[in-house]
C-alpha positions, 0 to 999 in steps of 0.5 A: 930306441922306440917309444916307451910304454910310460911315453904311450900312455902320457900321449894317450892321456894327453889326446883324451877329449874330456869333453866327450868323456864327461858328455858320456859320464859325469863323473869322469875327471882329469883327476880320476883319469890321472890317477888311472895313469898314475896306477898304470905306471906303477904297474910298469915298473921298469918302465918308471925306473927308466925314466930317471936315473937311480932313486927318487930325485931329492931336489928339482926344477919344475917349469910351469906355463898356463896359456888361454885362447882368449880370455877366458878361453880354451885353455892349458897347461905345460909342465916341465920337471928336470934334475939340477943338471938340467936333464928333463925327468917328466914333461906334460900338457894337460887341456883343462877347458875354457878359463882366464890365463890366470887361472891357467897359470895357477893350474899349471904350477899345481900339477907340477908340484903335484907331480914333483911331490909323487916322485919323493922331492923334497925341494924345488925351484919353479920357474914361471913368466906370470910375473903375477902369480910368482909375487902372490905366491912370494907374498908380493901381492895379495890374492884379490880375485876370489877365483884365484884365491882358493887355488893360491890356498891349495899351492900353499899347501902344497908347497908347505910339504916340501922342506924348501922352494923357491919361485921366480918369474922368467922371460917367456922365451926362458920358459918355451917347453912349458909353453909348448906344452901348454899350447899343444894340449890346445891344440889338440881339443882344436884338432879334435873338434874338427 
């Protein structure tokens, strides 16, 4: 079976060098592009419907992992959805440009809720190795970095609209697919800069 549209326009957006495109049009963003995708994928409706089975997912299990080349440095984000049987509904990289690992992090978890919310769900159990942003978001510690603060505010919010979640830290080696992820979005900003 060969690639599917859905699966050619993920790694079309994914090989994006938004660097470029913002040089040429400021007022191109990894948002606008994702939402031209999002479009995009409405209108290849049987493609959608291929990707799960049946209705929209009532409860998942989101991965996340944010990684940086330094830090701050170049950096993206991984992020993993499966069903609670463990089959993988949607996975994606993202390169988000140069910030800490922190941040990154926090990026990561927040396009995979968002991504989690544009398919219905209503629950969802996330799985993170940043021991630090999973006990902010548990209430274990409190949010000191003003560059951090407005993203934990925005997660909040997000995770304010589902019925239930819940966060947990894991082992990064628990964690390889959203780190892969992460890591290839990296990548590929290295590979196309020469």
């Amino acid at each position: 079976m060969g690639t599917t549209d859905l699966e050619v326009l993920e790694l079309v957006f994914l090989s994006v060098d938004m660097e470029t495109l913002r040089a040429k049009d400021p007022s191109v963003t990894g948002e606008r592009l994702r939402g031209l995708l999002d479009c995009l994928k409405g209108k290849l409706g049987s493609d959608v419907a291929s990707t799960s089975d049946g209705p929209p997912t009532e409860e998942i299990v989101l991965y996340v992992d944010g990684a940086a080349r330094g830090n701050p440095g170049r950096a993206g984000i991984g992020v993993v959805l499966r069903d609670k049987r463990g089959k993988v509904i949607e996975e994606a990289g993202q390169y988000i440009g140069e910030t800490t690992n922190n941040v990154a992090e926090y990026r990561a978890l927040l396009e995979g809720l968002k991504r989690s919310l544009a398919r219905g769900v209503k629950g969802v159990e996330i799985f993170s190795d940043s021991e630090l942003m999973v006990r902010q978001i548990n209430g274990k510690y409190r949010v000191k970095s003003q560059s951090l603060l407005h993203l934990y505010m925005e997660a909040t919010k997000l995770l304010s609209s589902l019925t239930h979640w819940k966060i947990a830290h894991i082992p990064r080696e628990q964690n390889s697919r959203a780190d892969a992820l992460a890591n290839m979005a990296i990548d590929s900003q290295i590979g196309n800069r020469g």
